[in-house]
Kinemage of the C-alpha trace (Angstrom):
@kinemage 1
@onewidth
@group {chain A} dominant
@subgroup {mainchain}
@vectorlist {calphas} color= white
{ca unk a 1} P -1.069 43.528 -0.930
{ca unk a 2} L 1.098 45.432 -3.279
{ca unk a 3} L 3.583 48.634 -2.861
{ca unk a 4} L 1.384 51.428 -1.431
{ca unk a 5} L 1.830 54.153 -4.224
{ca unk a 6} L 1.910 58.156 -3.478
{ca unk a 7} L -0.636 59.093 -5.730
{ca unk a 8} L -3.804 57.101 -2.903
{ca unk a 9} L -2.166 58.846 -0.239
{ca unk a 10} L -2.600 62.579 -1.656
{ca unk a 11} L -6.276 63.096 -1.395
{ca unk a 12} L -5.867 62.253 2.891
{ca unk a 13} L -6.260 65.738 4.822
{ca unk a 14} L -3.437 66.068 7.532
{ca unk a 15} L -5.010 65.063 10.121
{ca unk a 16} L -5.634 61.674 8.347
{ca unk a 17} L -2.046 61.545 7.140
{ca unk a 18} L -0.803 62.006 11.436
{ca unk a 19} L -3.203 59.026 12.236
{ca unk a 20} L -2.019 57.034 9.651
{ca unk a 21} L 1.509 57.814 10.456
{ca unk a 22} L 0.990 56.815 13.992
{ca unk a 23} L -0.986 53.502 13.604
{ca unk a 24} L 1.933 52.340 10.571
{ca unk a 25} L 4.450 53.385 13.141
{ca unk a 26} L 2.758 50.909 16.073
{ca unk a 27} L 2.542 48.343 13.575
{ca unk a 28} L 6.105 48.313 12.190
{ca unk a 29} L 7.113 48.346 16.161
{ca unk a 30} L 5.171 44.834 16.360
{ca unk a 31} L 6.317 43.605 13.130
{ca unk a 32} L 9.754 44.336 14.357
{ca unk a 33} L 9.324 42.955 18.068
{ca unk a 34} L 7.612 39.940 16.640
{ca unk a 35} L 11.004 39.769 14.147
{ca unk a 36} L 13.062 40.276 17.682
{ca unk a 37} L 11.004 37.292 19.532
{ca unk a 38} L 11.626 35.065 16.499
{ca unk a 39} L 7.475 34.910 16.167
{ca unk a 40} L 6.250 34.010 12.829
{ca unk a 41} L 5.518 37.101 10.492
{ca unk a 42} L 5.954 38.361 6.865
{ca unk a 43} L 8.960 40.396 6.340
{ca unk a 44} L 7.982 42.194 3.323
{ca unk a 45} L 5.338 43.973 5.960
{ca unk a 46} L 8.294 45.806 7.532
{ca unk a 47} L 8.890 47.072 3.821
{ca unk a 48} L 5.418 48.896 3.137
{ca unk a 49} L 5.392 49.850 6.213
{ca unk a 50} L 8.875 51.947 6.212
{ca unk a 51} L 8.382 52.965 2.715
{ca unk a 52} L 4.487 54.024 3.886
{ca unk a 53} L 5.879 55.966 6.661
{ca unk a 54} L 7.966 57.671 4.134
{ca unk a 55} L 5.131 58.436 1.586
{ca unk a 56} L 3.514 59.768 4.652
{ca unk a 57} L 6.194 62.039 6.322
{ca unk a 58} L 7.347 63.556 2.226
{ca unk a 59} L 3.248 64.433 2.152
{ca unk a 60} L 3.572 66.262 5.209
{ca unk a 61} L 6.617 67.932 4.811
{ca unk a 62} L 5.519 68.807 0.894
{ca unk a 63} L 2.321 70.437 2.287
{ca unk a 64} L 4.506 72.465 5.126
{ca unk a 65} L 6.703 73.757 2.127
{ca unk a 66} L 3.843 74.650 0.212
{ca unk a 67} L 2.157 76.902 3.625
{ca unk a 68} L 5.595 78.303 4.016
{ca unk a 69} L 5.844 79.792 0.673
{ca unk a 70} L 2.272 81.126 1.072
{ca unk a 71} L 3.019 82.840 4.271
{ca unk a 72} L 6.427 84.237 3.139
{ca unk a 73} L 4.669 85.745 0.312
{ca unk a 74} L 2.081 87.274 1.949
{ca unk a 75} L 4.822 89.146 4.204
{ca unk a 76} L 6.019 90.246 1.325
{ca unk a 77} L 2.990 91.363 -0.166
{ca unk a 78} L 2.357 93.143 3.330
{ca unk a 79} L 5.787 94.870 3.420
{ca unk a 80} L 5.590 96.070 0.323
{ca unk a 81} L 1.907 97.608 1.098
């Protein structure tokens, strides 16, 4: 398994991108409980999953930027009308 890159995460629609947030989110909890019971477990899992999380959460917050810009021109366009 190698470091999830942006670029396979940009063709997800949004609602794909909140389930995937959510299930990476359970799974670093029991990656870090199982690091907190001294269980056996690969820590460079904790990795992807932080920096997937990130990936994730920038997509999102990209796309909101994106549908604010388009909304604050259209009341622009409108006020100007």
């Amino acid at each position: 398994m190698s470091l999830p890159e942006f670029n396979e995460i940009k063709t997800l629609s949004n609602n794909e991108v909140a389930e995937n947030i959510l299930t990476i989110e359970k799974e670093l909890f029991n990656l870090r409980f199982k690091k907190a019971t001294r269980q056996s477990f690969k820590a460079h899992e904790i990795r992807y999953a932080k920096r997937r999380i990130a990936q994730l959460k920038t997509l999102l917050s990209l796309r909101l930027n994106v549908l604010e810009q388009k909304n604050n021109d259209s009341l622009k366009n409108i006020i100007k009308k």
